[in-house]
N, C-alpha and C positions, 0 to 999 in steps of 0.2 A: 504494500500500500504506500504510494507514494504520491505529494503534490503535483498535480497537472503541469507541462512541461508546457514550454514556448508553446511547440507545436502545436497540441492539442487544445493551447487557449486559443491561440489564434483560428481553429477549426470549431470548435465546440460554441454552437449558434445560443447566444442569450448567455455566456458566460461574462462576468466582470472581474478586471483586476482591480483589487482593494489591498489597502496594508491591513494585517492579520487582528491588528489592536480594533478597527474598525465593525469589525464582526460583533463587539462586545459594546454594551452598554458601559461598563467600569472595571474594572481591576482593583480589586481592595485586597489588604492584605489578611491573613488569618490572628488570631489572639490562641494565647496559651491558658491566660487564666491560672488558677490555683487550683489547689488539693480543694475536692467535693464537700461542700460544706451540708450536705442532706437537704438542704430547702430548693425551695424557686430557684435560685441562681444558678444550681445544676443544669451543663448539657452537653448534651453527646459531642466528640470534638474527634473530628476526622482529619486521621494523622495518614503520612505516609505509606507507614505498613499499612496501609489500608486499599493503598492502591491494588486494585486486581488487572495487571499487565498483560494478561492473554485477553483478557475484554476489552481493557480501556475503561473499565468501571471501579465506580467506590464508593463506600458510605450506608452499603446496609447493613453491613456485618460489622460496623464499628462498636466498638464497647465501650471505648474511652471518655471517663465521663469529668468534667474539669467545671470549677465554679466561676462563670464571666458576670460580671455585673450589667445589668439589661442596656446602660449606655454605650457600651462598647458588642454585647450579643447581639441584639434587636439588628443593628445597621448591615449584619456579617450573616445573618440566616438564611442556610442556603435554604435553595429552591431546586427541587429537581430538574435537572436537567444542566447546570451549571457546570462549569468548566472548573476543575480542581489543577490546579498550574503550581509542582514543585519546584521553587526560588531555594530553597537550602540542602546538601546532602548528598546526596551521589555517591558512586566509586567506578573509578576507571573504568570497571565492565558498565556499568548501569548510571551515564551521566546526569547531573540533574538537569531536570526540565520535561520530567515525565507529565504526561495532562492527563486526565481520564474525567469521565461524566459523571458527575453525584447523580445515583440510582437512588437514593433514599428518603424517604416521605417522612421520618420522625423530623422534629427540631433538630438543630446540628450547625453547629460553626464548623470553621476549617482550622488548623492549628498554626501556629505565627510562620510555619516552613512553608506556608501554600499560602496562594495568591488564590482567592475567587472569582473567576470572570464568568459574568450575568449575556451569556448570549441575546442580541436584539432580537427583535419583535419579527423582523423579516426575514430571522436566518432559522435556521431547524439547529436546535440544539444539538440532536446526537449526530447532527452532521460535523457541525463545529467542532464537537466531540471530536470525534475520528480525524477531522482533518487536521488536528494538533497531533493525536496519535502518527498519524502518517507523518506530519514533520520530524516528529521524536523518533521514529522507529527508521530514516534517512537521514537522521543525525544533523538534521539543518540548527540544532540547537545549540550544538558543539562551541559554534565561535565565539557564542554568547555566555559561555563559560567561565567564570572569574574562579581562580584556585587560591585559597588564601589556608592557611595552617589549618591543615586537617578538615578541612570542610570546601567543598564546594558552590558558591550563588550562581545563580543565573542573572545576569542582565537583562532584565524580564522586561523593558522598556527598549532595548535595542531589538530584541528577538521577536518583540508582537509588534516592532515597526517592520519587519522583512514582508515581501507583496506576495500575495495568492492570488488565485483564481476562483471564484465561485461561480456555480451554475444557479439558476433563478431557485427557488425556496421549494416549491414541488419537488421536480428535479433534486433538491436535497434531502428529500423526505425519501423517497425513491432509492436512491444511494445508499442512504443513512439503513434504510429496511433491507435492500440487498444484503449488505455488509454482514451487519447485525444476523442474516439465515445463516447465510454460507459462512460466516466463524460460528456460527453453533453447532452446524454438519460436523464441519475439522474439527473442533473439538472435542464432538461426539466420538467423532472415527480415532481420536487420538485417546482419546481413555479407554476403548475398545480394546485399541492396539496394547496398551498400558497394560490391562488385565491380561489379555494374551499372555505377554513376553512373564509377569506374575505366574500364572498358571503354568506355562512352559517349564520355567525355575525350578517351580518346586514340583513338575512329573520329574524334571533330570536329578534331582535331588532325593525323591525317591526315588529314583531307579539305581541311583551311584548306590544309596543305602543298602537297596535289597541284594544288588549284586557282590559287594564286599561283606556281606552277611550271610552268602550264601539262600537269602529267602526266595529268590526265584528257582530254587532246586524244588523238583520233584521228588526225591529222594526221600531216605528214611533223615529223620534230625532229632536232634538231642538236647537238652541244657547244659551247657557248659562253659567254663571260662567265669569271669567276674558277673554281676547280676543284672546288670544293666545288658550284655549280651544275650541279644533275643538267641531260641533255637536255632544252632548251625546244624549244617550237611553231621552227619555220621561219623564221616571219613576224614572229617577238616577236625586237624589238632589245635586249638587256640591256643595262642603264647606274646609273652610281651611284645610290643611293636619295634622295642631299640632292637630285637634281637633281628629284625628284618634288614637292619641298615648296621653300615659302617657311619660311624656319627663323629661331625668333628662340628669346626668353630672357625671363628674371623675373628678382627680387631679393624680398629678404624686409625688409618695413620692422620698422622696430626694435621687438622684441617688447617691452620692457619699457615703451611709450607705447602705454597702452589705446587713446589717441582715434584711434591709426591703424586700430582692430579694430574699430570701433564703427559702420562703413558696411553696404552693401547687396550691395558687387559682390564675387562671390565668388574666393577665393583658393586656387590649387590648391598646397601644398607635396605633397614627392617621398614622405612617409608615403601619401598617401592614393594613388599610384599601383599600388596593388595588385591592383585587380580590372577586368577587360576595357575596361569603360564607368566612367566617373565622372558621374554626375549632379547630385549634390552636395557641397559642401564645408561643414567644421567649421566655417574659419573665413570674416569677411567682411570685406572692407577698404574704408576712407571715402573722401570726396574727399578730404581731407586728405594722403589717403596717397598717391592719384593724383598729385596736385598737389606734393609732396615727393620723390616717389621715379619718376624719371622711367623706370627703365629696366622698370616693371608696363606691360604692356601689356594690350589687349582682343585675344583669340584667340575667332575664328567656332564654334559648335558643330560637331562632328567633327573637331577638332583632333587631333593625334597628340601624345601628351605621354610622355616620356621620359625618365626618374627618372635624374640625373645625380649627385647625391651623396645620401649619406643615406637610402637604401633599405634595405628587409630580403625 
């Protein structure tokens, strides 16, 4: 989803270019308010995490509830359909200046990190919506990005002066309803998919189980071994696992001497034990490090490696 290009403005009959702040009535900023004091002055206060990013929506499932005093609440209450614009926050993958639509019918401010923009009278709200989405999800945000210690602003007054395209308000309604089907098909099809690759998991998971337990024999079976082992085959001796393997160990040469990192032979730490197979590693260690640090050894491919400190 991305904003209309030259081309297609210049072909798309009844479209107008406008600057993006134009779209909006006002742009106000959100309040934080204080700790819930139990009376009236309590009200729901739609933060960030609140954002739902595969929709572009936010504000029903908020819970956060914060005491504003009605001077400052009353002027800031959104309305459904309002544009929710993050000014504070980010992180490199996820820069701020995410927008999404308030879905939510209770009272509700937005929190001092968001900007509310009240879409005009001639434009379709969850058009507007999406077509902040489509600028944020084509990174048009980016330049407008101010980095200051630990935190990220948006220059929210440079970024809603940048020009769109709009098609007449029908036409937006139109779009905005397209949109809105077909991301609820993908997303449908996508939690399908989800449960699939779930289900798959754990048939191969029991099947790894039954087969190193012997439960897919037809055979005669018996109880034995410790008690937590179901009935094996007959014919199958149980015994400890060390005695299956030749068992050794590593050490890690000292990180803060590059020329130990600068070899060819690769180096497995217990981070990278996370997924089934390991084929490769980050890092590589020298002769140097060989020849220093005697307790690295060479392990044969197929090795069984088992993440002893330092996992997640």
């Amino acid at each position: 989803m991305t904003a209309p290009s030259a081309s297609v403005r210049s072909a798309a009959t009844g479209w107008q270019e406008t600057r993006l702040k134009y779209l909006f009535e006002f742009e106000r900023n959100g309040v934080w308010g204080d700790e819930p004091q139990g009376d009236d002055g309590d009200v729901v206060c739609v933060r960030v995490a609140d954002f739902d990013r595969s929709t572009f929506r936010g504000g029903t499932l908020a819970k956060t509830v914060r005491s504003v005093p009605a001077s400052k609440s009353v002027p800031r209450m959104l309305r459904h359909g309002d544009v929710l614009l993050e000014k504070s926050g980010g992180t490199p993958d996820k820069p701020v200046g995410c927008a999404v639509s308030y879905d939510g019918d209770a009272p509700a401010v937005c929190s001092n990190f968001i900007a509310q923009l009240r879409p005009r009278p001639d434009t379709h709200p969850r058009y507007v919506g999406l077509l902040m989405a489509a600028l944020y999800i084509s990174r048009r945000n980016v330049p407008f990005v101010k980095q200051t210690t630990g935190i990220q602003n948006l220059d929210s007054s440079g970024y809603l002066g940048i020009r769109v395209a709009v098609p007449p308000k029908n036409q937006q309604m139109r779009i905005a309803d397209f949109l809105d089907r077909e991301c609820a098909i993908l997303d449908d099809i996508l939690n399908e998919s989800e449960r699939l690759i779930a289900l798959t998991d754990e048939r191969d998971r029991l099947a790894i189980a039954q087969l190193v337990t012997g439960q897919n024999d037809d055979g005669e079976t018996k109880k034995q071994g410790p008690w937590w082992l179901p009935a094996t085959p007959s014919t199958w001796s149980p015994r400890k696992i060390s005695r299956n393997f030749k068992t050794g160990s590593g050490t890690t040469p000292t990180s803060t001497e590059s020329r130990y990192y600068d070899g060819t032979y690769p180096w497995l730490n217990s981070g990278e034990c996370r997924d089934n197979v390991v084929s490769t590693t980050r890092k590589l260690v020298s002769d140097e490090a060989l020849a220093k640090f005697s307790a690295l050894k060479f392990y044969p491919p197929g090795s069984l490696v088992i993440a002893m400190y330092g996992a997640t």
